[in-house]
C-alpha positions as CSV (number, residue, x, y, z in Angstrom):
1,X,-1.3,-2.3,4.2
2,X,-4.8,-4.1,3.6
3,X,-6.2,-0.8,2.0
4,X,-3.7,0.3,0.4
5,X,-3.8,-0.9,-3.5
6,X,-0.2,0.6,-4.9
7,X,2.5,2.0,-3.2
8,X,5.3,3.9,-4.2
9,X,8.4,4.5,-2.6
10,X,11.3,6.6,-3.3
11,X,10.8,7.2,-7.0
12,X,13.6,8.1,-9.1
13,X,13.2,8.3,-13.1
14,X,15.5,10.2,-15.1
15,X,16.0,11.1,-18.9
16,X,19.0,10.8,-20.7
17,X,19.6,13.5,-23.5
18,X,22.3,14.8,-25.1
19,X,24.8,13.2,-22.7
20,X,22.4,15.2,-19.7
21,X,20.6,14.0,-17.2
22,X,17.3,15.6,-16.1
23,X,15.9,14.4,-13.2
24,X,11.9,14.4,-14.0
25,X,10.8,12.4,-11.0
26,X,13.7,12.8,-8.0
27,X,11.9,10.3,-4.8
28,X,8.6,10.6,-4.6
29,X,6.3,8.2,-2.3
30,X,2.8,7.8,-1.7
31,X,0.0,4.9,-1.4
32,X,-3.1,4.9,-3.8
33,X,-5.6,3.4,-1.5
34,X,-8.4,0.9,-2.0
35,X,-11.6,3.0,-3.1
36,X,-10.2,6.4,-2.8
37,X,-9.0,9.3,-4.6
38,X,-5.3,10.4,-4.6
39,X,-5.6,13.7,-6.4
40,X,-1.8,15.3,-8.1
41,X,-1.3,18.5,-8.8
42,X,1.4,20.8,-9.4
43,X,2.3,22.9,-12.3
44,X,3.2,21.7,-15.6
45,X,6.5,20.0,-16.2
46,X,6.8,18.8,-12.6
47,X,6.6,14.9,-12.9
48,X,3.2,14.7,-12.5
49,X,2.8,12.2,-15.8
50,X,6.3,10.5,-15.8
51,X,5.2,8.9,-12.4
52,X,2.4,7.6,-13.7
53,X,4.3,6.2,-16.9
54,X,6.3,5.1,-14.4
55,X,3.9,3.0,-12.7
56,X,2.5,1.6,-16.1
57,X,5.7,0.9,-17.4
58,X,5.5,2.9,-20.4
59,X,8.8,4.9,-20.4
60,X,10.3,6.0,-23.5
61,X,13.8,4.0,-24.4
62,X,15.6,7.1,-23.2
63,X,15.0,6.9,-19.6
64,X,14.3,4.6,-16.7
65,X,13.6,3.9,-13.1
66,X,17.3,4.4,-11.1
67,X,15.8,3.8,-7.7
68,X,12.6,3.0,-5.5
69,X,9.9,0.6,-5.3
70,X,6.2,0.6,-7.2
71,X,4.7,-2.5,-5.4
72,X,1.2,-3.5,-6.3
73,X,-0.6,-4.8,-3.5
74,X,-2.6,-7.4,-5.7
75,X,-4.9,-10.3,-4.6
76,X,-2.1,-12.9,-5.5
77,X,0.3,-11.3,-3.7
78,X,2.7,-8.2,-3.6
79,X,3.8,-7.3,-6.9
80,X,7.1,-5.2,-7.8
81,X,6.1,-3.4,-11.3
82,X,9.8,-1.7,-11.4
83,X,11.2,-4.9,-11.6
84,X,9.4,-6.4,-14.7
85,X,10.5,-6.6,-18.2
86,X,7.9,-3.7,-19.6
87,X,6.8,-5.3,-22.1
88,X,7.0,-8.9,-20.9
89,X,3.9,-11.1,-20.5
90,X,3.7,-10.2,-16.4
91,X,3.5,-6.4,-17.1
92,X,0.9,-6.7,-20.2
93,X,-1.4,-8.8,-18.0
94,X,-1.3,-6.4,-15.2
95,X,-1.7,-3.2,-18.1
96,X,-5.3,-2.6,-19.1
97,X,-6.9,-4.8,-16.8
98,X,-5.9,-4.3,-13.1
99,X,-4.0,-0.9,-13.4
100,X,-5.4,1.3,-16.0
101,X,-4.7,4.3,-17.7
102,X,-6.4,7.3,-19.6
103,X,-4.2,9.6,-21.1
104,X,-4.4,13.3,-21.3
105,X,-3.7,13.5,-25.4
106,X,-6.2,10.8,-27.0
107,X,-5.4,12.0,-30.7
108,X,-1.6,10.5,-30.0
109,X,-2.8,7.5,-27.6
110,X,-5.2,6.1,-30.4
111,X,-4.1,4.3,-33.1
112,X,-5.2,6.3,-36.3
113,X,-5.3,2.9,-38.8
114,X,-8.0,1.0,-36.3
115,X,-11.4,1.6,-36.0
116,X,-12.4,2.9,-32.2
117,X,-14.6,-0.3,-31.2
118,X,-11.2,-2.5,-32.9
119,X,-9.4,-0.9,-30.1
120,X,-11.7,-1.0,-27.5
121,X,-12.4,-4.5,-28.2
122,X,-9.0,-5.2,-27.8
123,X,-8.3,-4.6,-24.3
124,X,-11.5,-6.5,-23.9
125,X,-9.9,-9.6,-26.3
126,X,-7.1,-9.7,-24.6
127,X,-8.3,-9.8,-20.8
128,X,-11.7,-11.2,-20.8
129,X,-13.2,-14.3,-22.6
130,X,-15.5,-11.9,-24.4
131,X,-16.0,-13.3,-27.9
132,X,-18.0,-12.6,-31.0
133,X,-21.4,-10.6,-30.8
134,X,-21.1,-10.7,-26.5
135,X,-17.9,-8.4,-27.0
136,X,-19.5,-6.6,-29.7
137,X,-22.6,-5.8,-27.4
138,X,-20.0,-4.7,-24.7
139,X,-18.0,-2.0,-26.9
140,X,-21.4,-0.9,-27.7
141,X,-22.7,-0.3,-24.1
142,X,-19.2,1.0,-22.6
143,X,-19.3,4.1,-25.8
144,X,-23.0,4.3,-25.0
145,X,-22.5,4.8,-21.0
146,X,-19.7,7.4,-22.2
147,X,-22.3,9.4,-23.4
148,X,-21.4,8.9,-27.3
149,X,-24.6,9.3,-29.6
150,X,-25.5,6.3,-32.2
151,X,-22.4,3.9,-30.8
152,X,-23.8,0.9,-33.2
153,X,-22.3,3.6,-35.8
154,X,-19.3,4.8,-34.3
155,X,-17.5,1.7,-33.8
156,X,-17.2,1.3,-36.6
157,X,-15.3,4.8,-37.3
158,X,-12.0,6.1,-36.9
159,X,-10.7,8.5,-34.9
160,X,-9.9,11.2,-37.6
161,X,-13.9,11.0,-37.5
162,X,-14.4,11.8,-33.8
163,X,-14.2,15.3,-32.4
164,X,-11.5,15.6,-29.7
165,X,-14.2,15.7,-26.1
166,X,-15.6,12.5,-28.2
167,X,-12.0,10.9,-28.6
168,X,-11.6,11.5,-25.0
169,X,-14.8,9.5,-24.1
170,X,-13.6,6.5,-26.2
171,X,-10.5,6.4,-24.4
172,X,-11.8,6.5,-20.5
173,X,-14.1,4.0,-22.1
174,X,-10.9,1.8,-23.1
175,X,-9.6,2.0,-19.4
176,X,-12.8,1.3,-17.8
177,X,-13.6,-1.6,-20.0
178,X,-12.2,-4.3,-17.6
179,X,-13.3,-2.7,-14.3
180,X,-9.2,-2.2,-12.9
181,X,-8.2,-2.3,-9.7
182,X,-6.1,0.6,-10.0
183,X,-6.9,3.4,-12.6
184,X,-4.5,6.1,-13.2
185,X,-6.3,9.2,-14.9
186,X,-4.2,11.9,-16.6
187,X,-6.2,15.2,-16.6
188,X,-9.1,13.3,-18.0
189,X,-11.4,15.5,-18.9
190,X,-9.1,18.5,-20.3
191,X,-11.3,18.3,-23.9
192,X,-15.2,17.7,-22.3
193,X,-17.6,20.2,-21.8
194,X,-18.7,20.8,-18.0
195,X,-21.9,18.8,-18.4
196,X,-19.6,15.3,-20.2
197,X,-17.1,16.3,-17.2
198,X,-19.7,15.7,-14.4
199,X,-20.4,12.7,-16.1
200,X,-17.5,11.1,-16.4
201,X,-16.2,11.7,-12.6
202,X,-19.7,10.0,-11.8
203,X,-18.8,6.9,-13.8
204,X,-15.3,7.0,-11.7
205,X,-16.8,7.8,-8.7
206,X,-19.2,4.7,-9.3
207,X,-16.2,2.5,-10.2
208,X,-15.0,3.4,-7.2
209,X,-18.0,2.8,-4.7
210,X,-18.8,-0.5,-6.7
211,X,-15.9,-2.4,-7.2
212,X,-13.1,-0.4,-4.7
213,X,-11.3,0.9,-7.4
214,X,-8.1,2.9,-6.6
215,X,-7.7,6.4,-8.4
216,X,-4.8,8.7,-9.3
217,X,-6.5,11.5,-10.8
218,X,-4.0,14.4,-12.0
219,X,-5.2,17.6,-12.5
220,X,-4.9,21.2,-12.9
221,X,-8.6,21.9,-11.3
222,X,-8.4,22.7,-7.7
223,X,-11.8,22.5,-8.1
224,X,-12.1,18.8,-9.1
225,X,-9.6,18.2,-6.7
226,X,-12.0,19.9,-3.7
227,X,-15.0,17.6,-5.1
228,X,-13.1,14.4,-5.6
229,X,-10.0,13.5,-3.9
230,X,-10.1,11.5,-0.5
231,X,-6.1,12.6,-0.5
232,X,-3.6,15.1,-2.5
233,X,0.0,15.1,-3.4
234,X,1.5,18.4,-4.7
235,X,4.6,18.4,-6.9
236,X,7.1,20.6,-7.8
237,X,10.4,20.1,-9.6
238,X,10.1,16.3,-9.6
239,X,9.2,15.7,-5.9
240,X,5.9,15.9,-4.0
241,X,6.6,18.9,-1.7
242,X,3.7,18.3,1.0
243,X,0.6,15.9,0.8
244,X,-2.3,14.7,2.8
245,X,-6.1,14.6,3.4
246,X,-8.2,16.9,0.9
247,X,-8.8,18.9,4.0
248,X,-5.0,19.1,5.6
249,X,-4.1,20.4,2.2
250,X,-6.8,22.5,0.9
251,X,-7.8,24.1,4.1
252,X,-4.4,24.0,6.0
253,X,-1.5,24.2,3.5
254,X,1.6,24.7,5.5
255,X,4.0,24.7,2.4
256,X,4.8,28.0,0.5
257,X,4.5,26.3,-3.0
258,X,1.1,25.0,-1.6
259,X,-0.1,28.3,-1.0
260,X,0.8,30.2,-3.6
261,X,-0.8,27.6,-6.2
262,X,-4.2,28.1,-4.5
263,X,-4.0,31.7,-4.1
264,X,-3.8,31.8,-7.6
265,X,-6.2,29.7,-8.1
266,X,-10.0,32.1,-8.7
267,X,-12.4,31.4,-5.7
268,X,-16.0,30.5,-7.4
269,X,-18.3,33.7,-6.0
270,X,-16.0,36.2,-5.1
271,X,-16.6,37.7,-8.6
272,X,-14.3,40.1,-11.0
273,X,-12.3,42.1,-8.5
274,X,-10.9,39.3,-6.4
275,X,-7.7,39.6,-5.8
276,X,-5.8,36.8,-7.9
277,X,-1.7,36.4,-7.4
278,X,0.7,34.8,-10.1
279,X,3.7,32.5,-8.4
280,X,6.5,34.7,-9.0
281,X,9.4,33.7,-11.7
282,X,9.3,30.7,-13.6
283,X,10.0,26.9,-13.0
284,X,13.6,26.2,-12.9
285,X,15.5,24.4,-15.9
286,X,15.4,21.0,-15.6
287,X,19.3,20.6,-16.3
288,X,20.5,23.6,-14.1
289,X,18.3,23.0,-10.8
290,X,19.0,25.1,-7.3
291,X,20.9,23.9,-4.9
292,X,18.6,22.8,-1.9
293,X,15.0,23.0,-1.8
294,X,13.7,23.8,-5.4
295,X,11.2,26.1,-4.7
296,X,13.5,28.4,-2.9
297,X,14.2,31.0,-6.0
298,X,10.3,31.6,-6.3
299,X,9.9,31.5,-2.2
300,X,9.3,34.9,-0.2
301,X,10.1,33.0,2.5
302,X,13.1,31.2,1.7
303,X,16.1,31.5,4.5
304,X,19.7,30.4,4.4
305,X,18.2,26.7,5.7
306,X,17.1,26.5,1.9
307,X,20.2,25.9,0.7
308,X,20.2,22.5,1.2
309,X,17.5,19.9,0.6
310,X,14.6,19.4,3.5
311,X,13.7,16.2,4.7
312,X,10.2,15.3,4.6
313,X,8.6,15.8,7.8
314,X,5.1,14.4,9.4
315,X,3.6,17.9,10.7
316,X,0.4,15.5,11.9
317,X,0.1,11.7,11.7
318,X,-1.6,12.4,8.1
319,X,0.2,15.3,6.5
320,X,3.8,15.7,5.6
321,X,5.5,18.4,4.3
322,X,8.8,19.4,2.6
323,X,10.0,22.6,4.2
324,X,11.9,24.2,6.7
325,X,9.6,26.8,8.2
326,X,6.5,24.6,8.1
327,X,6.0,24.7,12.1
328,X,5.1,28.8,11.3
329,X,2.5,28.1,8.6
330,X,1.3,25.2,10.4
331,X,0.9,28.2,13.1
332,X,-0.7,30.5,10.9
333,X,-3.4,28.0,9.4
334,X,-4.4,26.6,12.9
């Protein structure tokens, strides 16, 4: 377990509504490794986001963790996040500067009443001994590396006055500010230009090489995902359906939910007439879910097996899979 920075086992978060249960996140596990790149994907609505509130402990009142473990594997000593008070003194020293977090909506994750370098600053105040003109210089230089023009200026400005791929820098500039062991990136880089995008994934590639920083990076880009993940975890419905190395997944899917996402996905080259396919039907309601494996009602290749749940299976030492019929795909990808 040396390499391996944050594991999760089990997950189960639900939301409470209305006197109804939904079951966002329904046992997932995984390991976020020490200077590599878990990439999560899956199509909107599937848990991708509540397991990474999950992990930072920023669940709204309305739901919570029923079962599983989220153990950080710190260097004083295994720590159980699911277990602390979320905002007690244990969790807020561990939140912003060893597991850190850049959310996909900055306009809502800002405060709108503080200035941007204020709330830089004050992850940096609150974490660091940085005082003064030092943690002045500091705010500076971390909007400066984020590619933000005159950041002397803009620190002093609020976020009304940003544009929203600007907004987005000053908030991967908030996570990165303490160097975390762990960072947890939300479709980053949904409001930047291609050109900021490059530039940003070099900065958390560099974080990564130079300090063994641990990254969950959720996305939507298989493309990102081809470049940058080391591993991949694809959900659906609330539970991660197959995952493995870039290459077990990308190249040798053996899941029909897996498949279908990347042959809808267009292939860089192949120009206008490629042949692009749409998963069939829609994502099920989140109060009125199939019976069995979830995927099943969208599945061409669903059987009377699907009726009840799959376990999840090891189809190689480093990829598992949730399916019935994954020894024929794992046939037809060999």
């Amino acid at each position: 377990m040396s390499d391996v920075a944050l594991s999760v086992r089990n997950l189960k978060t639900y939301f409470y509504t209305n006197q109804r249960c939904n079951k966002a996140v329904n046992g997932v596990s995984f390991d976020i490794k020490k200077g590599k790149t878990l990439c999560v994907v899956g199509e909107s609505g599937c848990g991708k986001s509540v397991t990474a509130a999950a992990i930072m402990q920023l669940l709204p009142r309305l739901s919570r963790i029923e079962e599983g473990s989220i153990t950080y594997h710190s260097e004083r000593g295994d720590i159980h996040i699911e277990k602390l008070e979320r905002n007690g003194k244990p969790m807020r020293s561990i939140r912003g500067a060893e597991i850190s977090m850049i959310f996909q909506d900055p306009m809502t994750a800002l405060n709108p009443v503080f200035t941007i370098g204020f709330q830089i600053a004050e992850n940096l105040r609150y974490h660091t001994r940085l005082r003064g003109h030092r943690l002045a210089v500091q705010v500076v230089e971390l909007l400066r590396t984020m590619g933000i023009p005159l950041p002397e200026r803009r620190i002093n400005e609020y976020p009304h006055q940003f544009s929203g791929g600007m907004r987005q820098r000053a908030m991967i500039a908030m996570a990165m500010a303490c160097n975390p062991k762990i960072l947890i990136a939300d479709e980053p880089t949904t409001a930047l230009d291609v050109t900021i995008q490059a530039q940003i994934f070099e900065l958390m590639t560099a974080l990564k090489k130079e300090h063994g920083t641990a990254i969950m990076l959720i996305t939507h880009d298989m493309g990102v995902v081809a470049e940058l993940a080391d591993d991949v975890a694809v959900m659906y419905m609330g539970n991660i359906i197959e995952t493995g190395s870039v290459d077990d997944v990308l190249r040798r899917p053996i899941h029909p939910y897996t498949r279908a996402l990347l042959a809808s996905m267009p292939v860089l080259g192949r120009g206008k007439n490629q042949s692009i396919e749409a998963i069939p039907g829609s994502t099920p309601d989140p109060f009125d879910r199939p019976k069995g494996c979830q995927f099943a009602p969208r599945c061409p290749h669903r059987v009377a097996a699907c009726e009840q749940m799959p376990e999840e299976t090891f189809a190689t030492p480093t990829h598992r899979v949730t399916c019935w019929r994954y020894e024929e795909f794992a046939a037809d990808a060999a």
